[in-house]
C-alpha positions in Angstrom: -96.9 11.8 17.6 -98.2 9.1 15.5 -96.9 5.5 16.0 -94.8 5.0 12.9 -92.9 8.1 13.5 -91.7 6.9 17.2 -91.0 3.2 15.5 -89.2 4.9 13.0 -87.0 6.9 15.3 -86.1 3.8 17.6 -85.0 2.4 14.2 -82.8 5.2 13.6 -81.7 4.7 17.3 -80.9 1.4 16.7 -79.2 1.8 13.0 -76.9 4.5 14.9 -76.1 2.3 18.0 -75.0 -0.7 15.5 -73.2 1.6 13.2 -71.7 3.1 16.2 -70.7 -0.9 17.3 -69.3 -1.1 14.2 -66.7 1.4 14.3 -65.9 0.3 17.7 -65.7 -3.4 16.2 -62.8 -2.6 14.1 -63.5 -4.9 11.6 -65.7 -7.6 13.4 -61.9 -8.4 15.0 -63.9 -7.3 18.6 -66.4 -9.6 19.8 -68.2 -7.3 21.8 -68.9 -4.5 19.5 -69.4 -7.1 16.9 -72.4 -8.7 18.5 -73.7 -5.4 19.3 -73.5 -4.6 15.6 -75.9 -7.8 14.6 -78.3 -6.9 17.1 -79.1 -3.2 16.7 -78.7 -3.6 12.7 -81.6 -6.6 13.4 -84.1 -4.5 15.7 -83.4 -1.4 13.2 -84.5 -3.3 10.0 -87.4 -5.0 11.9 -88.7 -1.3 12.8 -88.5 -0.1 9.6 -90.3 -3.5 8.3 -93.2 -2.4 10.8 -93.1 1.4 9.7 -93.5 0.1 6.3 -96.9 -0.7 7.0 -97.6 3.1 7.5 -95.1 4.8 5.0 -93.9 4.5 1.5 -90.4 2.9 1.1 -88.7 5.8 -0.5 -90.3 8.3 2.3 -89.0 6.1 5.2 -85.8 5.1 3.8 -85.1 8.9 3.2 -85.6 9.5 6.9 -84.2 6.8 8.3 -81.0 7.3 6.1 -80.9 11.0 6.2 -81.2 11.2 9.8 -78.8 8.1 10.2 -76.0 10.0 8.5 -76.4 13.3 10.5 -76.4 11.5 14.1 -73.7 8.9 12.8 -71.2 12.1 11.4 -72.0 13.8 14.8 -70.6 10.7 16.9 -68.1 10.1 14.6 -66.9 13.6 15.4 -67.7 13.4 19.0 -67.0 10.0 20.1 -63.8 9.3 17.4 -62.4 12.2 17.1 -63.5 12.4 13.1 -63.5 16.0 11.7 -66.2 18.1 9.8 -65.3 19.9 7.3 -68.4 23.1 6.0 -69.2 21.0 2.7 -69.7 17.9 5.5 -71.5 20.4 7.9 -73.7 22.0 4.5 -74.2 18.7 2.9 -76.1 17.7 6.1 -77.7 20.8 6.6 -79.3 20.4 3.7 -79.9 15.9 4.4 -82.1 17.7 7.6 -83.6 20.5 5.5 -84.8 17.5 2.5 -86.2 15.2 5.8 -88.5 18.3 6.8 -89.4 19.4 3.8 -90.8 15.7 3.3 -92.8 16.0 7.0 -94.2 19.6 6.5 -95.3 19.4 2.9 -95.4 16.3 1.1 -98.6 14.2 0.4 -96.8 10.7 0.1 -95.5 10.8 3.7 -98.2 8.3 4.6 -100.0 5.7 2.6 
């Protein structure tokens, strides 16, 4: 797997585990989670600064936001409870189905 592709996932990693912190934060009113939130929101944006140097903007931000919001509604619904409803479940479905479509077929993945 090329390098950008496995900077790009820690950076989702990252987004997730600081949008994850911020839930827990509730509301920065939790120091902890708050500090958590500053960190992995720092390490994600400085990946995706370094996967910039390998991908377009729109192409990587479609990834890393696409993918973001599936793994962030699955903890939400695993970790807090949150409920998903088939629109939610479809709409995602077809976030995942967009982010492959971009990996198997599209010429502007990579500069």
């Amino acid at each position: 797997m090329p390098t950008h592709f496995i900077t790009l996932f820690v950076a989702v990693i990252f987004e997730t585990i600081g949008t994850t912190a911020l839930q827990a934060s509730h509301q920065f009113t939790r120091p902890g989670p708050s500090i958590i939130v500053v960190i992995a929101y720092a390490l994600a944006f400085y990946l995706l600064a370094l996967t910039l140097k390998s991908m377009p903007v729109g192409i990587m931000y479609a990834i890393w936001s696409g993918s973001g919001i599936v793994l962030i509604a699955l903890i939400g619904w695993v970790v807090f409870g949150q409920s998903l409803d088939w629109p939610a479940i479809l709409g995602m479905a077809l976030i995942l189905g967009g982010i492959v479509i971009i990996q198997l077929f599209s010429k502007t993945a990579l500069h």
